[in-house]
N, C-alpha and C positions, 0 to 999 in steps of 0.2 A: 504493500500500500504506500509506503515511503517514496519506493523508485516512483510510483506512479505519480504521487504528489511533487514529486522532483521535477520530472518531465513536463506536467503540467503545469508548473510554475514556473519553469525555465523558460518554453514557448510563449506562454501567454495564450495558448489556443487551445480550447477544448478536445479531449479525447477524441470524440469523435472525426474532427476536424484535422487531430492530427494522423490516425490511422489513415484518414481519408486520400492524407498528402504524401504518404508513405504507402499507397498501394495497397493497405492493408483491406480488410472486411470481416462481417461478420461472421462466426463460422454457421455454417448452414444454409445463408442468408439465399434467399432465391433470385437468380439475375434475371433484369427486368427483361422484357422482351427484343430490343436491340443488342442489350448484352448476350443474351443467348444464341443468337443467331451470326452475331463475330467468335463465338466459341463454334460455335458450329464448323463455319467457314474454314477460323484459323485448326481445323482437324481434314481439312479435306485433302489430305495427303494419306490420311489412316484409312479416311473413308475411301477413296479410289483404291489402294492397296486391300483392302479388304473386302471390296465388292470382287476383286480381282481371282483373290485366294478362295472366295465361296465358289464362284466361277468353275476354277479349274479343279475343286473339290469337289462340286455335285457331277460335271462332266467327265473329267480325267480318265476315270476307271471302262468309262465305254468305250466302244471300237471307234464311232463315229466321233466321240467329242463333239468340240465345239459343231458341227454340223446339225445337233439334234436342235438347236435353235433358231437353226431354218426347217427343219423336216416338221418339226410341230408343227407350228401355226397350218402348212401344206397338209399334212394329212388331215388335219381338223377339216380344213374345207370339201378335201375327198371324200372325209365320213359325209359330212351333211350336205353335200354335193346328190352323191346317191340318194342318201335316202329323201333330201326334201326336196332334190330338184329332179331327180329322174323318177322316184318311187312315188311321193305323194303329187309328184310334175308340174312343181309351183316354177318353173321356169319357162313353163308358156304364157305367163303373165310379166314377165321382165327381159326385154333385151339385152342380150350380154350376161344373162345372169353368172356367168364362172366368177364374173371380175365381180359384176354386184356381190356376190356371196363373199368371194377372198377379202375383200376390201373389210366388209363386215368382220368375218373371222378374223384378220389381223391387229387392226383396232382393238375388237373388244378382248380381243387375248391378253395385248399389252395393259391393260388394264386390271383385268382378273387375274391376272399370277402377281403382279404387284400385291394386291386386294388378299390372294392367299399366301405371299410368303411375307407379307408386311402386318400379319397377324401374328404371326411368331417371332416377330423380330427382336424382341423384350424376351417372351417366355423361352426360346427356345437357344437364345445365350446370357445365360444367367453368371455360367462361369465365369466367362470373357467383362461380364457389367464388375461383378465382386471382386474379380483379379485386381481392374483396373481403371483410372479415373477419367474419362472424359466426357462429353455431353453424348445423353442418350441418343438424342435425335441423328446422331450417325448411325445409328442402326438401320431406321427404318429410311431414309435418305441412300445409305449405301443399296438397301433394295432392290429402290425407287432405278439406282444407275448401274445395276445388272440389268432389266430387262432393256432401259433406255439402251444399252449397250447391243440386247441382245435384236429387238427391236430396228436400227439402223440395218441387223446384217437380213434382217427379215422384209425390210423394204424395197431393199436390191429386190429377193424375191418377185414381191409382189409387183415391183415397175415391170420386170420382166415379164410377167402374168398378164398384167394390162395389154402390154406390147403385142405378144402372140396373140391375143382375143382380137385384137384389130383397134383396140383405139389409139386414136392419134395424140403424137406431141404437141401437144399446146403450152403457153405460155400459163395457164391453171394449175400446170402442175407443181408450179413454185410454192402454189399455196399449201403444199402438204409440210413446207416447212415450217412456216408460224400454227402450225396445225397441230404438227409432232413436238411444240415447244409447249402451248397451250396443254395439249396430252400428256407432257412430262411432269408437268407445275401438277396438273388436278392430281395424279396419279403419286403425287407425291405428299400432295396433303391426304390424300385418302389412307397412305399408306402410315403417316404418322397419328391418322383418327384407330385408326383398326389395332396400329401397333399397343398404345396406349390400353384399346377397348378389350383386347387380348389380356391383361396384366388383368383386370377387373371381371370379364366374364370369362372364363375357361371352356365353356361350352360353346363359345362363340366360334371358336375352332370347327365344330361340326356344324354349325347351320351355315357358315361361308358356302361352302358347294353348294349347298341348296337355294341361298340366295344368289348367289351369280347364276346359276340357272334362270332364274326368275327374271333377273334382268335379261339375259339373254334375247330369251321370248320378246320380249319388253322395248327388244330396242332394234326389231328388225331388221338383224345379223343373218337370219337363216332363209328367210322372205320376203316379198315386195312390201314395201312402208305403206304403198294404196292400200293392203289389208287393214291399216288402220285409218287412212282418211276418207276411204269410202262406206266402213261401218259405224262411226263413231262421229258426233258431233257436239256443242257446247264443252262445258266443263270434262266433256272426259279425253277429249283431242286438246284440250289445253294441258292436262297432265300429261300425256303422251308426246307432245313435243316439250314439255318442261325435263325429259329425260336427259340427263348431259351425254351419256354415252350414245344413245341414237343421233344428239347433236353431234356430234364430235366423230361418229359415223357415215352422218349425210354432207359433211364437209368434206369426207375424205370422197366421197363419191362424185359428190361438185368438182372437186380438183381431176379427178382420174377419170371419167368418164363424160363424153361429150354430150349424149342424151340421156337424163336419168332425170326423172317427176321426183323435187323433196318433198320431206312434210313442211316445209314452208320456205318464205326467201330467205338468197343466200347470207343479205346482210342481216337479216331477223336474225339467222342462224349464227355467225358470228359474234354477236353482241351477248348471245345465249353463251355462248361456248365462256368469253371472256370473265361474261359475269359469272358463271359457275369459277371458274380456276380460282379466282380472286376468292370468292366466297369460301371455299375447301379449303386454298389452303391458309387463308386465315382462320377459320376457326379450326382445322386439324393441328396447326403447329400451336396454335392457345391452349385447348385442349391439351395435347401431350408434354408441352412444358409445364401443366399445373403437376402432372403427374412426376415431375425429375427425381423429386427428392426420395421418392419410393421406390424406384425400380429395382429390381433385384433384393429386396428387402425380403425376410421372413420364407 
């Protein structure tokens, strides 16, 4: 108590005032929201090297490796190729449907494996949290830029796919840029909302597959978008275009395909897109930084 009142008397400046000046802080003390997000940032060295090392840890051990990250999203479209466009033959109602379908399947992919491996990304390295000190929100961020990563090699793919279906190079298709940046922000607050929601509900693990199904359906990945504006009107075609991933899906259709009916116009649809991202990932990243001081706890 002496040293303290030494200190104190020597400066002339309140304790507070002077840990303040000295870099010091409270212990425990939760950092405001700009603060968190420069702890973030100044870790994104860990975070790249370790989205890196997950990478070549889930992959590594297969024949194909890295290849299975383009083989995915392609056989998903060949499953539901067959059966919704040759077996149930909803591709006598769409032009081009290969591309319509892939464009859907690729999208909504990047999204859903974020959605399921950003569920785990708290519960499922606990060791790596209690070993060792940095901000959580590298977990689910690191994620977020595996599939972004995986994503890029999955778009060659799909321009490829476009190409042999017959549609032409247009100057649209630049738009799949701000498109895939917009997709990476939501995709990344989503993954910090679920990561967080993971730590609190544990069973949330099992309903994930069955709610991305749902959305699925929901967002006109597998079929013509007319099945929903030609049965549906008032308030239930407003919930239906208020979906961000069929948003974010009819974008990518506007850019890659020359003739294709949205569920609404293109700039309606953009301002939809923009307002969702903003919206996610502010309140995903709020959300999960309330949760820091817990993680890996108990």
């Amino acid at each position: 108590m002496s040293q303290t009142a030494v200190a104190d008397s020597e400066t002339g400046l309140p304790l507070k005032e002077l840990a303040r000046r000295n870099g010091l802080s409270s212990a425990g003390r939760m950092p405001s929201v700009f603060e968190y997000a420069k702890q973030v940032w100044s870790y994104r060295h860990f975070i790249a090297a370790f989205a890196r090392a997950r990478t070549i840890a889930t992959l590594g051990e297969t024949r194909l490796g890295m290849i299975w990250q383009v083989l995915t999203p392609v056989f998903n479209a060949g499953v539901y190729y067959v059966i919704f466009g040759v077996i149930i033959n909803t591709r006598r109602s769409q032009s081009n449907f290969i591309t319509y379908l892939c464009i859907g399947v690729f999208l909504f992919g990047f999204t859903q494996t974020v959605v399921q491996n950003g569920v785990m990304a708290i519960t499922g390295n606990l060791g790596l949290i209690r070993a060792l000190h940095f901000p959580r929100a590298s977990l689910p961020v690191a994620v977020t830029l595996i599939e972004i990563r995986n994503m890029v090699a999955s778009l060659s793919v799909l321009l490829a796919i476009v190409l042999i279906s017959g549609e032409p190079i247009r100057w649209q298709w630049l738009l799949m840029l701000p498109l895939f940046a917009l997709q990476s922000l939501f995709n990344a607050g989503l993954a910090l909302f679920v990561a967080r929601l993971g730590t609190k509900v544990h069973d949330i693990r099992q309903l994930i597959p069955f709610i991305m199904r749902f959305w699925l359906y929901g967002s006109a990945v597998i079929y013509p978008v007319t099945n929903f504006t030609h049965r549906f009107h008032d308030w239930k075609i407003w919930v239906i275009k208020a979906n961000p991933l069929l948003v974010f899906i009819e974008l990518g259709r506007h850019a890659l395909m020359k003739d294709v009916e949205l569920v609404g116009p293109p700039v309606e649809l953009w301002i939809e897109a923009i307002a969702w991202t903003v919206l996610v990932v502010v309140v995903g990243y709020l959300y999960f930084r309330r949760g820091e001081k817990g993680y890996g706890r108990g």
